[in-house]
C-alpha positions as CSV (number, residue, x, y, z in Angstrom):
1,X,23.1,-27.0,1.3
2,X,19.5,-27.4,1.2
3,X,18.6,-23.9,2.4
4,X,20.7,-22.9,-1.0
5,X,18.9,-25.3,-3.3
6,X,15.3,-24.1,-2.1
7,X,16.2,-20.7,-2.9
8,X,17.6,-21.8,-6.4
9,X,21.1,-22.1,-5.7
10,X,24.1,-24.7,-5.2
11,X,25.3,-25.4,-2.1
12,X,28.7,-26.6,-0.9
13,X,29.7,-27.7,2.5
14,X,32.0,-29.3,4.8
15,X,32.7,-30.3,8.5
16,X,36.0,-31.9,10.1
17,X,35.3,-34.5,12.6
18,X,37.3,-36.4,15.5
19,X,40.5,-38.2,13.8
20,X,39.8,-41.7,12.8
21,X,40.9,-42.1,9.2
22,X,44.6,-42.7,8.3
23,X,46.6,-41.3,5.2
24,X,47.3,-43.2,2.3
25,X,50.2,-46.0,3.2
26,X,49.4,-44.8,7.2
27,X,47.6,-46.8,10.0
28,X,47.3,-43.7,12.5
29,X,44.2,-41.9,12.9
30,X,44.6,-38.6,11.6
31,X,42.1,-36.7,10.2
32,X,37.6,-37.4,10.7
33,X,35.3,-39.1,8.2
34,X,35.0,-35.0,6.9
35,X,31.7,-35.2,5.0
36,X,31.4,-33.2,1.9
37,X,27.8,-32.3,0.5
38,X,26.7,-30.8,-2.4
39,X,22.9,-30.3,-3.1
40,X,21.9,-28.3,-7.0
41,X,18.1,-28.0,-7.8
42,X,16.7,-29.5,-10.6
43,X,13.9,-29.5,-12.6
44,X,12.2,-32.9,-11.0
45,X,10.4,-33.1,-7.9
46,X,13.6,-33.2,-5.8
47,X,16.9,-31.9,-6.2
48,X,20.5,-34.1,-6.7
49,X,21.7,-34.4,-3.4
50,X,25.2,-35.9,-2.8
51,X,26.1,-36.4,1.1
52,X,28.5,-38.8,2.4
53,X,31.5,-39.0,4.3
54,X,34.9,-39.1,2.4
55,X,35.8,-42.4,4.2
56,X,34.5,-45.9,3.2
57,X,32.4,-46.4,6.3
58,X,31.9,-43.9,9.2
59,X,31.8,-45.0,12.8
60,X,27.9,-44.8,12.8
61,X,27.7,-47.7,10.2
62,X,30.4,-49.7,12.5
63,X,27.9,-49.0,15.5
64,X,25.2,-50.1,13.1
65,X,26.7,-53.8,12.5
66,X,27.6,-54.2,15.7
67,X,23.9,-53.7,17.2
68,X,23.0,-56.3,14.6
69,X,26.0,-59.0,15.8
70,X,27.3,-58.5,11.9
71,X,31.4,-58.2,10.9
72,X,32.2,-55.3,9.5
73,X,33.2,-55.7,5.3
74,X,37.1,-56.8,4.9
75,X,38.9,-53.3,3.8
76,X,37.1,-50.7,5.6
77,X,39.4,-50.7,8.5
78,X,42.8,-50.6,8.9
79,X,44.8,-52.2,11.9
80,X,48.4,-50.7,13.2
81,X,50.0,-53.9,11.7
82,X,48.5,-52.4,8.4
83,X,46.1,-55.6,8.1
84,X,42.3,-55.0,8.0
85,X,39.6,-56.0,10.6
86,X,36.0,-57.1,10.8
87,X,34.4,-57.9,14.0
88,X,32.8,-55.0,15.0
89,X,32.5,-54.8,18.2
90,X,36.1,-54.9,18.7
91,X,36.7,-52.5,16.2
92,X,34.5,-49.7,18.1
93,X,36.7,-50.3,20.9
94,X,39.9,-50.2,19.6
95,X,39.2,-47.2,18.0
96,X,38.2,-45.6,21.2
97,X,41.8,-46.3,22.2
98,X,43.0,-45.0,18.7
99,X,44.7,-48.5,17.8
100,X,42.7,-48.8,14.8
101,X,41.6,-46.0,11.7
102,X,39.0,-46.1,9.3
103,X,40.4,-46.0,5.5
104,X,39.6,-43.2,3.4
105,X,37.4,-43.9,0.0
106,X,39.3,-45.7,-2.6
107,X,41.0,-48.3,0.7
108,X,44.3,-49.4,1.2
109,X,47.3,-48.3,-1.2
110,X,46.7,-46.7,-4.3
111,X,46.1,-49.4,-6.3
112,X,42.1,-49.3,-5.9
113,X,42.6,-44.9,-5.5
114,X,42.8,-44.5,-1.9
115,X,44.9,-41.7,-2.6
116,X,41.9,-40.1,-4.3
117,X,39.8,-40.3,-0.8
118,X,43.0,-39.2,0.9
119,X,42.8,-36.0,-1.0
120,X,38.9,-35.1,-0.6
121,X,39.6,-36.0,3.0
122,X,42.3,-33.6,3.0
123,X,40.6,-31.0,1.3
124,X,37.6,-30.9,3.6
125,X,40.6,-30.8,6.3
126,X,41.7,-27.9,5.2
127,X,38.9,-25.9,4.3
128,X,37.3,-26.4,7.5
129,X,40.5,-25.3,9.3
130,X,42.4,-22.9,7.5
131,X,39.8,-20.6,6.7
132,X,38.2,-19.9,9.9
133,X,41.2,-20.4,12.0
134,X,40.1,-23.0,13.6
135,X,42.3,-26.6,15.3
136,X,42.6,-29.6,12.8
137,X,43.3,-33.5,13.1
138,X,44.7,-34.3,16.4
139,X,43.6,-31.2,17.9
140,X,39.9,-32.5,17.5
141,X,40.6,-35.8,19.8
142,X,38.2,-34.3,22.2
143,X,41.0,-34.0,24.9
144,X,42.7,-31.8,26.2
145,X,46.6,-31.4,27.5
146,X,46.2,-33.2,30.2
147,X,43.9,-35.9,29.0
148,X,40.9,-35.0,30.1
149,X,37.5,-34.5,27.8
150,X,37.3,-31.5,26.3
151,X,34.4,-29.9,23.5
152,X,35.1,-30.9,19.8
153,X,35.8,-27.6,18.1
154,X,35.1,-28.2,15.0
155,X,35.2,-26.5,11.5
156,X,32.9,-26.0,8.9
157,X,32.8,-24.1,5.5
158,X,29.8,-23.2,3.4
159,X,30.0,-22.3,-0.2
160,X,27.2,-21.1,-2.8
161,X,26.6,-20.7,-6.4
162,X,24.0,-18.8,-8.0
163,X,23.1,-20.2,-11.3
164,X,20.8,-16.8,-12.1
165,X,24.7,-15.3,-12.9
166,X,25.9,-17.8,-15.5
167,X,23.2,-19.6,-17.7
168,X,20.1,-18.9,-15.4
169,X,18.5,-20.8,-12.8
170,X,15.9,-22.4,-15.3
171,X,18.3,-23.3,-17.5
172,X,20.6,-24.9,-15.0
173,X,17.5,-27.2,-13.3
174,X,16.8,-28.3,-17.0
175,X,20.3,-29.5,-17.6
176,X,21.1,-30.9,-14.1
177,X,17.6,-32.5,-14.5
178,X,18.1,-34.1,-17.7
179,X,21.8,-35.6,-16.6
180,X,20.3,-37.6,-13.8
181,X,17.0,-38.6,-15.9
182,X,20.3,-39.7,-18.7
183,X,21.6,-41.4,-15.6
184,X,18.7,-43.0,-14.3
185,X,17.8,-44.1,-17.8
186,X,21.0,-45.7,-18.5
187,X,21.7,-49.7,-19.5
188,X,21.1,-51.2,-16.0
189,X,23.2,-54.4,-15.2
190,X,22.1,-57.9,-15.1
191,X,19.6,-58.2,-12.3
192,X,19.4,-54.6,-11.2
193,X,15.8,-53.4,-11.1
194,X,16.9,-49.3,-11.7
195,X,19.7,-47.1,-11.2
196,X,19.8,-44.5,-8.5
197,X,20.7,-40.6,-8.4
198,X,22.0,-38.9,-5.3
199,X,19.3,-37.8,-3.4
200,X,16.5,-39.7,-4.9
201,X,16.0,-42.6,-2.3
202,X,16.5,-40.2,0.5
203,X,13.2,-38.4,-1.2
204,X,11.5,-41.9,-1.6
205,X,12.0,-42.7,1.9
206,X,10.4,-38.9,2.8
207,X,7.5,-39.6,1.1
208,X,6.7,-43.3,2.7
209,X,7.9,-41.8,6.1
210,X,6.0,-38.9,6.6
211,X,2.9,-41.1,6.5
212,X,4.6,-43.8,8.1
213,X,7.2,-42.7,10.7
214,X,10.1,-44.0,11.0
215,X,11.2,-47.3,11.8
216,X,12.8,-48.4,14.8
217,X,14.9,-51.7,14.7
218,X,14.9,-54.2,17.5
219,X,18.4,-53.1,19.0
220,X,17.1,-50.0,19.6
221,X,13.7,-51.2,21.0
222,X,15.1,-52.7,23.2
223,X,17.4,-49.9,24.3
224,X,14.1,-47.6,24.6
225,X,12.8,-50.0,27.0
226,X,15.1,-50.2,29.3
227,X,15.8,-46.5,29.2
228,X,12.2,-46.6,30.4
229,X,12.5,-49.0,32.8
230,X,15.7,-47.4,34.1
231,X,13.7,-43.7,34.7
232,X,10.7,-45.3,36.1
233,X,8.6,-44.9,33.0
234,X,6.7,-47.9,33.2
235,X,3.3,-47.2,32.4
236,X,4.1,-45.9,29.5
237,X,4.2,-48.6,26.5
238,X,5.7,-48.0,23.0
239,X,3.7,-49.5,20.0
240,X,6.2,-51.8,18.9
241,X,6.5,-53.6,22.3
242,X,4.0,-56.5,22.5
């Protein structure tokens, strides 16, 4: 989608994954975490840039606690006795053996709109699948018919608008420019420093990083080193070791 916005044009996009999010009032792991993106220039220095999964958490966040020994938030995950869990480690592996799914945005129930994630979920599902023809939820377990590993064939659609065929391109980077600057500017709640638009700390953290690099935390330094060890690396020595 970013190969659309630097020519002046939206893009639109979507992927299927491995099943590990459960319908609406289900606990079975049915469809991926199906990540819909949608980048539009502007007329700042960087364009809106949404990009997230259309479940609550993905797995890479679950991976992310449990390297850091912290419980995964109540409500994200769902259990097949329909009740939630939190320690993380334990969820990874019960999800390897599919006794667990991730909940799609909104959470449990309708109540809070789980529905609503259901159907972007569902939507990215379908896209991904039906136009190219390709296999869908269980299909993408990354086995095969006999239970053995098998490649993860999975979908993908692109779309793109060009703005030059409706109000122009300038036009449309003013307006889409001046909606998040209206956002940004907004009443901020009590204790909140500013308020964010999609895309814009991904550019602040560009900016610091490419002078910078980027920062390795201690779970992974630790797994670098002993990848190191392990190949016979030794005299080499990374910076952050001491």
């Amino acid at each position: 989608t970013t190969m659309a916005e630097k020519a002046g044009m939206i893009g639109i996009s979507g992927t299927n994954a491995r099943p590990s999010v459960a319908p609406t009032f289900g606990v079975e792991p049915m469809m991926g975490t199906n990540p819909l993106t949608f980048t539009m220039p502007t007329d700042e220095e960087f364009p809106f840039n949404f990009d997230c999964a259309t479940s609550i958490i993905q797995n890479g966040k679950i991976e992310f606690y449990a390297r850091q020994g912290k419980d995964t938030p109540a409500g994200l995950v769902v259990a097949k006795d329909g009740g939630t869990m939190t320690e993380s480690a334990t969820i990874l592996k019960e999800m390897r053996a599919g006794n667990v799914a991730l909940l799609p945005l909104g959470g449990l129930g309708e109540e809070t709109g789980g529905y609503k994630g259901y159907g972007f979920t569902t939507i990215v599902e379908i896209l991904s699948s039906a136009l190219a023809g390709g296999p869908f939820m269980k299909a993408l377990s990354g086995k095969d018919e006999n239970g053995n590993n098998a490649m993860y064939h999975l979908g993908h659609f692109f779309f793109v608008i060009n703005p030059a065929f409706f109000m122009g391109v300038d036009t449309f980077k003013k307006t889409a420019g001046d909606i998040c600057r209206g956002l940004r500017n907004s009443t901020k709640a009590p204790g909140q420093e500013r308020i964010y638009t999609a895309g814009e700390k991904e550019y602040m953290a560009w900016l610091d990083r490419k002078e910078k690099g980027v920062p390795v935390g201690e779970s992974i330094q630790k797994e670098f080193i002993q990848l190191r060890d392990e190949l016979g690396l030794t005299q080499y020595k990374f910076p952050f070791e001491k």
